[in-house]
Backbone as JSON Lines, residues from 0, in Angstrom:
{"i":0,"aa":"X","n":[-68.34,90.38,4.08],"ca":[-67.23,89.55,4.49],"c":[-67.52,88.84,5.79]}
{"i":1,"aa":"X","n":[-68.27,88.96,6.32],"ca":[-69.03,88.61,7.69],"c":[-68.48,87.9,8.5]}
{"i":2,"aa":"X","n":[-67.14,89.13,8.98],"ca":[-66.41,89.78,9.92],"c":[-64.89,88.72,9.96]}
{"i":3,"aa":"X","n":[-64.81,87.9,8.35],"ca":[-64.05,87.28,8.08],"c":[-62.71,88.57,7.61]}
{"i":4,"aa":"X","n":[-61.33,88.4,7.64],"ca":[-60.61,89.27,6.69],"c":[-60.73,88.51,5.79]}
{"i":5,"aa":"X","n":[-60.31,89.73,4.52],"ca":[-60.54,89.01,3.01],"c":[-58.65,88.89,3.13]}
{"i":6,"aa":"X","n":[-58.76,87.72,2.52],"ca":[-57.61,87.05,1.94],"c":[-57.32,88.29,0.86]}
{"i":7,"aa":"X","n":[-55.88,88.44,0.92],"ca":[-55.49,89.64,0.23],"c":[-54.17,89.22,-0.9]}
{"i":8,"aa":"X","n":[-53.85,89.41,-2.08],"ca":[-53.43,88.82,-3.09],"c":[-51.93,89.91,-3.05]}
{"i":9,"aa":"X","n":[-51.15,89.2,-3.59],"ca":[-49.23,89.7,-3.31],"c":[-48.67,89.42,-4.68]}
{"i":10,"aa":"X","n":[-47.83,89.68,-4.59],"ca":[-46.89,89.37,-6.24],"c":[-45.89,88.46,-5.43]}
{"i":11,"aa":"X","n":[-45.36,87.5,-6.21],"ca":[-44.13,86.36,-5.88],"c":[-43.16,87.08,-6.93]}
{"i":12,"aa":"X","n":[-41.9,87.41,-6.56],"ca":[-41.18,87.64,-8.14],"c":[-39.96,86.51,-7.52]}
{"i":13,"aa":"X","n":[-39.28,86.1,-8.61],"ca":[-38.15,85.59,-8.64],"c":[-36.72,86.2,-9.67]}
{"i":14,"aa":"X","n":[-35.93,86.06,-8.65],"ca":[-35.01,86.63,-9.85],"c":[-33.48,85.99,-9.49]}
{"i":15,"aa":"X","n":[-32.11,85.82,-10.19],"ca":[-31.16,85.69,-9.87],"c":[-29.94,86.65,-9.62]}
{"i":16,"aa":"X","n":[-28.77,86.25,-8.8],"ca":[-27.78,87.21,-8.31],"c":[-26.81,86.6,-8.17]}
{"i":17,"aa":"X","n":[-25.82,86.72,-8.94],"ca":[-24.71,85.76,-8.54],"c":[-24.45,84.85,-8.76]}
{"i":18,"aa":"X","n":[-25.65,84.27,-9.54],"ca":[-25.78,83.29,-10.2],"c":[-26.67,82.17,-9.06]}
{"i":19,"aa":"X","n":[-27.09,82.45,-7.98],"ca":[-28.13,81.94,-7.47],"c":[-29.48,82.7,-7.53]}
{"i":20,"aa":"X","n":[-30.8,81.64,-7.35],"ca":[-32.26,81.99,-7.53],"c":[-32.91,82.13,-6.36]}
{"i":21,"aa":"X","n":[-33.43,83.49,-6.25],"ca":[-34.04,83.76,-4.89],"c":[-35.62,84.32,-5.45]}
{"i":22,"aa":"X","n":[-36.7,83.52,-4.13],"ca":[-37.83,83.64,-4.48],"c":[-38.83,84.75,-3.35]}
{"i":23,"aa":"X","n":[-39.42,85.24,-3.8],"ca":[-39.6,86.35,-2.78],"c":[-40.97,86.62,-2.64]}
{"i":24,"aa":"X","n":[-41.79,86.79,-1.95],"ca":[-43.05,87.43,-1.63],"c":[-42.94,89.03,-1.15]}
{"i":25,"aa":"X","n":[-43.65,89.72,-2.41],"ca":[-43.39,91.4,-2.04],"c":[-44.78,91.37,-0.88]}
{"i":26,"aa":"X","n":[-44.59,91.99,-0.03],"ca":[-45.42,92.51,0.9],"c":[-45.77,94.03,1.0]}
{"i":27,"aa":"X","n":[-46.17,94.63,-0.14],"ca":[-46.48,95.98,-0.38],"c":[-47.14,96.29,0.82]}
{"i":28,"aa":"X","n":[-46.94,97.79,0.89],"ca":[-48.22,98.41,1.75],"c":[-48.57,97.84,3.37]}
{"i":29,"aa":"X","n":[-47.18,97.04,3.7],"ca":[-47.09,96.29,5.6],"c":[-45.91,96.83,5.99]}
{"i":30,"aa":"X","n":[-46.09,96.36,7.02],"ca":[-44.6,96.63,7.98],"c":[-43.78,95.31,8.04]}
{"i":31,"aa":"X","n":[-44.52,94.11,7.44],"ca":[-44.18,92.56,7.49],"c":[-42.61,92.5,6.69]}
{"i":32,"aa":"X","n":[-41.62,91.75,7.74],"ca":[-40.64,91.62,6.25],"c":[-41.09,90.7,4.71]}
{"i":33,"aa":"X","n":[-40.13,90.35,3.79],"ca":[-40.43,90.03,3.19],"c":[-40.24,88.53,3.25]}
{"i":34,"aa":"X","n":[-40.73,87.7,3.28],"ca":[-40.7,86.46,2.7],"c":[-40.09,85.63,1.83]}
{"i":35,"aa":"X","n":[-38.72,84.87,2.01],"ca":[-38.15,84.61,0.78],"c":[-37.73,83.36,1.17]}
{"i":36,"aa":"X","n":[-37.32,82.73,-0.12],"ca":[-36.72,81.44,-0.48],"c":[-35.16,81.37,-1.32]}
{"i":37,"aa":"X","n":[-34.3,80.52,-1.15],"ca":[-33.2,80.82,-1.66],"c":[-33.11,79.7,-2.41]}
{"i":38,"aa":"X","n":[-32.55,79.57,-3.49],"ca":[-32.47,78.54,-4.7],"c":[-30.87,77.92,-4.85]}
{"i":39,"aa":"X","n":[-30.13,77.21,-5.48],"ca":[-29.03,76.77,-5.9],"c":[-28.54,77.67,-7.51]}
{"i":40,"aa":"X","n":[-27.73,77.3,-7.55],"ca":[-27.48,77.64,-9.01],"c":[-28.13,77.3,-10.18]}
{"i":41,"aa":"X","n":[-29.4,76.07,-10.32],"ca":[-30.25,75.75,-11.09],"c":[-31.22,76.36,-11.32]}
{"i":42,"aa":"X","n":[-31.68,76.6,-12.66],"ca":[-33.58,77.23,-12.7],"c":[-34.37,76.91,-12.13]}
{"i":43,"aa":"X","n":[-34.31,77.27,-11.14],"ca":[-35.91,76.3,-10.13],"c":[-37.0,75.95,-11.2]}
{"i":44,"aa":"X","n":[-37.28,74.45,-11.28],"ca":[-38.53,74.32,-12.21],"c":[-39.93,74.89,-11.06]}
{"i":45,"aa":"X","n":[-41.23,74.59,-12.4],"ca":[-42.2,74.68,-11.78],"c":[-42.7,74.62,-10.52]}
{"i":46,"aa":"X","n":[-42.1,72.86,-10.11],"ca":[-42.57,72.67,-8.83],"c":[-41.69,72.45,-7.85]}
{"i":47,"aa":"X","n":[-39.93,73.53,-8.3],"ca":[-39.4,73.81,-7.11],"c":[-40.14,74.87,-6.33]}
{"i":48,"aa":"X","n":[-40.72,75.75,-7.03],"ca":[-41.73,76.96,-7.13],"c":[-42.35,77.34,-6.22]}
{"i":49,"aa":"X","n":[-43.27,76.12,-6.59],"ca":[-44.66,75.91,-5.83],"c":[-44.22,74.93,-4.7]}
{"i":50,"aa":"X","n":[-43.33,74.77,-4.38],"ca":[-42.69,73.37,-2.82],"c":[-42.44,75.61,-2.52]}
{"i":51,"aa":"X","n":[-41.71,76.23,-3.02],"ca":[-40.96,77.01,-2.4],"c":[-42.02,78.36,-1.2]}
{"i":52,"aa":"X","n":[-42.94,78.35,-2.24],"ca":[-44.09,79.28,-1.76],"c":[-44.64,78.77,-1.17]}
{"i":53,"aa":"X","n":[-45.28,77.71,-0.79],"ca":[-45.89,76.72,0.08],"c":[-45.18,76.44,1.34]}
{"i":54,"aa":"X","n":[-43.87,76.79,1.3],"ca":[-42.82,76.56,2.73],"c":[-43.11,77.92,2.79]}
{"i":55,"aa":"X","n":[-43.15,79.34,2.3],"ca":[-43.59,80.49,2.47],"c":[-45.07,80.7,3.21]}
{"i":56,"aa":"X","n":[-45.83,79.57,3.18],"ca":[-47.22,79.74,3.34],"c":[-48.18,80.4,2.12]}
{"i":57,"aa":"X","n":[-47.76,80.43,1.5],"ca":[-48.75,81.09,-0.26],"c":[-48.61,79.99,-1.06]}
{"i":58,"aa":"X","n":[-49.36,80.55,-2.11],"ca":[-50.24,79.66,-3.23],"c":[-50.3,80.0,-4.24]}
{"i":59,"aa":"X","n":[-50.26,79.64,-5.63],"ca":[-50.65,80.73,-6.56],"c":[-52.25,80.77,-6.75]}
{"i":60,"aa":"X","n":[-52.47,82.1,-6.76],"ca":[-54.28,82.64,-6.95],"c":[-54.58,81.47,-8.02]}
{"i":61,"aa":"X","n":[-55.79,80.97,-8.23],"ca":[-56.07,79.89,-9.19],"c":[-55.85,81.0,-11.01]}
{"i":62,"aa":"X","n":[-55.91,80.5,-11.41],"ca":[-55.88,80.69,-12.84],"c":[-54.29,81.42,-12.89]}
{"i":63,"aa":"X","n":[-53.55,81.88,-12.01],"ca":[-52.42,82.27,-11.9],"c":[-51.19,81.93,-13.06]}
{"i":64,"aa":"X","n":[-50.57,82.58,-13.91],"ca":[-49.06,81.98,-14.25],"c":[-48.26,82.74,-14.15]}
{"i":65,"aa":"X","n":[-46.9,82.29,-14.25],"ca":[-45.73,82.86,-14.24],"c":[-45.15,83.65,-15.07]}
{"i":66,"aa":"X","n":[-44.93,85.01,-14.98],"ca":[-44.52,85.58,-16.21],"c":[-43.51,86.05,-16.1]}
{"i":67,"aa":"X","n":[-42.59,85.85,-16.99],"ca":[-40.92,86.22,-17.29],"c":[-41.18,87.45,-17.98]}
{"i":68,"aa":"X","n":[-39.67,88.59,-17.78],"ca":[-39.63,89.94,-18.01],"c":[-38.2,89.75,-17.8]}
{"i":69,"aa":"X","n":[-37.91,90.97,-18.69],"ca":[-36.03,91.11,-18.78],"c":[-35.59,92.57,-18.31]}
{"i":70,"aa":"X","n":[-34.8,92.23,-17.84],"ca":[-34.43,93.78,-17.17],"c":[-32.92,93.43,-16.98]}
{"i":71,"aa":"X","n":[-32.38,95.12,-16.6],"ca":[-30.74,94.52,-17.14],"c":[-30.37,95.3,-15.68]}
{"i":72,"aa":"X","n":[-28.76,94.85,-15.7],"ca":[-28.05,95.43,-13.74],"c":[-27.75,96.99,-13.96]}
{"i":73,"aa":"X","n":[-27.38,97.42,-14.87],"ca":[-27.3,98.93,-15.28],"c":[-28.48,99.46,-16.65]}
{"i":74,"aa":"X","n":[-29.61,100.08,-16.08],"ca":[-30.09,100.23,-17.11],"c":[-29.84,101.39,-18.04]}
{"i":75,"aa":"X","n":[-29.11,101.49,-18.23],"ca":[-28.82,103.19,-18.73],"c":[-27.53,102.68,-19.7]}
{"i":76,"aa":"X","n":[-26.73,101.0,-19.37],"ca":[-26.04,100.37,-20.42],"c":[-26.52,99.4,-21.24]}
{"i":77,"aa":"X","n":[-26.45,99.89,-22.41],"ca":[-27.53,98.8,-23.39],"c":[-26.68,97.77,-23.42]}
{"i":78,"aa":"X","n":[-24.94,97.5,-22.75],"ca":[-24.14,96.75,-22.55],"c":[-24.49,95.3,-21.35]}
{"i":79,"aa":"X","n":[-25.08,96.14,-20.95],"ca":[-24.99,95.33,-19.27],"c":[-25.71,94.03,-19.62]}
{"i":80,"aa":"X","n":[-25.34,93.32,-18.61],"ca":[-25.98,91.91,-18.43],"c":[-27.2,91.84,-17.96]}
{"i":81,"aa":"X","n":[-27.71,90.65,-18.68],"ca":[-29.68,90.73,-18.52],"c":[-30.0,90.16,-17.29]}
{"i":82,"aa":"X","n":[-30.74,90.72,-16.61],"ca":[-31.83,90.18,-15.84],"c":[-32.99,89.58,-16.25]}
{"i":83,"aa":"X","n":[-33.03,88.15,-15.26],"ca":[-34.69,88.01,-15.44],"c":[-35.78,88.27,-14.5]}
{"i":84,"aa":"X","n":[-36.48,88.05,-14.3],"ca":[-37.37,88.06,-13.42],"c":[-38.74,87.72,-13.72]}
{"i":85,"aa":"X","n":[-38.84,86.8,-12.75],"ca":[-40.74,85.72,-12.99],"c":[-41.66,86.6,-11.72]}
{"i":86,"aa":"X","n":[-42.69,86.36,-12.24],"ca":[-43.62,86.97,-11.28],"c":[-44.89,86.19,-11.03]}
{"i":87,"aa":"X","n":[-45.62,86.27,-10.01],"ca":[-46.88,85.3,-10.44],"c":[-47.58,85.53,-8.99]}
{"i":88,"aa":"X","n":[-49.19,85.68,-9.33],"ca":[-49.66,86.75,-8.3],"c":[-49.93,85.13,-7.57]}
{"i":89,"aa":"X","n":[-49.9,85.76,-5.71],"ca":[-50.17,84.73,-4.85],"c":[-51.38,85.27,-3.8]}
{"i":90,"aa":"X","n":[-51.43,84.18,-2.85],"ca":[-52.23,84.64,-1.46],"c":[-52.03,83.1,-0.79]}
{"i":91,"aa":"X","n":[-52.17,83.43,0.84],"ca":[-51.75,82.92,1.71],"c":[-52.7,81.46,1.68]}
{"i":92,"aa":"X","n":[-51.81,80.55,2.03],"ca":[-52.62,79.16,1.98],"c":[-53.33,79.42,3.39]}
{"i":93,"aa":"X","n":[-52.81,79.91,3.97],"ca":[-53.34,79.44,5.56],"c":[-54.63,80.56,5.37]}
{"i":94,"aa":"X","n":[-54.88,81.45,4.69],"ca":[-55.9,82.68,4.54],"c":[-56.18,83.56,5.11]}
{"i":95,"aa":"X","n":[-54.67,84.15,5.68],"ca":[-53.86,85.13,6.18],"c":[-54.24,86.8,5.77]}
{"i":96,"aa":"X","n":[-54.76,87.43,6.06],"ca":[-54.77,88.89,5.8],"c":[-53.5,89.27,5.95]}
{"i":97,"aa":"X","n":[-52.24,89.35,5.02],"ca":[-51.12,89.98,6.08],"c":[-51.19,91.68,5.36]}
């Protein structure tokens, strides 16, 4: 690495609450808070996304996509209302060890 830090790779998830879209950089394994973006009541397209993580300072890793998963607010009610949630692995534009 010759005495560079290695650029270190994060998960982005997105999900909604309330009916607004919040975008988030998990920062596993730091003391760093987390990193987030707040959306309107619309599906953030693609390249609200990528404007959103980029005001975050991240990127998506190249070959990177977005993957949707369903998860619900009570999981234990096969009643409850669905969750979504996108995910899509990142790292820092600026080439940030955080």
């Amino acid at each position: 690495m010759n005495g560079q830090n290695a650029v270190r790779e994060f998960t982005a998830q997105m999900s909604v609450r309330d009916g607004r879209w919040r975008l988030y950089v998990a920062l596993l394994n730091t003391t760093e808070r987390w990193p987030d973006y707040r959306f309107g009541r619309t599906v953030p397209t693609f390249t609200d996304r990528t404007d959103a993580l980029s005001v975050l300072g991240f990127e998506p890793v190249p070959g990177a996509e977005w993957e949707w998963s369903e998860d619900s607010e009570a999981p234990d009610d096969s009643a409850s209302p669905v969750v979504l949630i996108a995910a899509i692995r990142v790292c820092s534009w600026l080439g940030v060890s955080v």
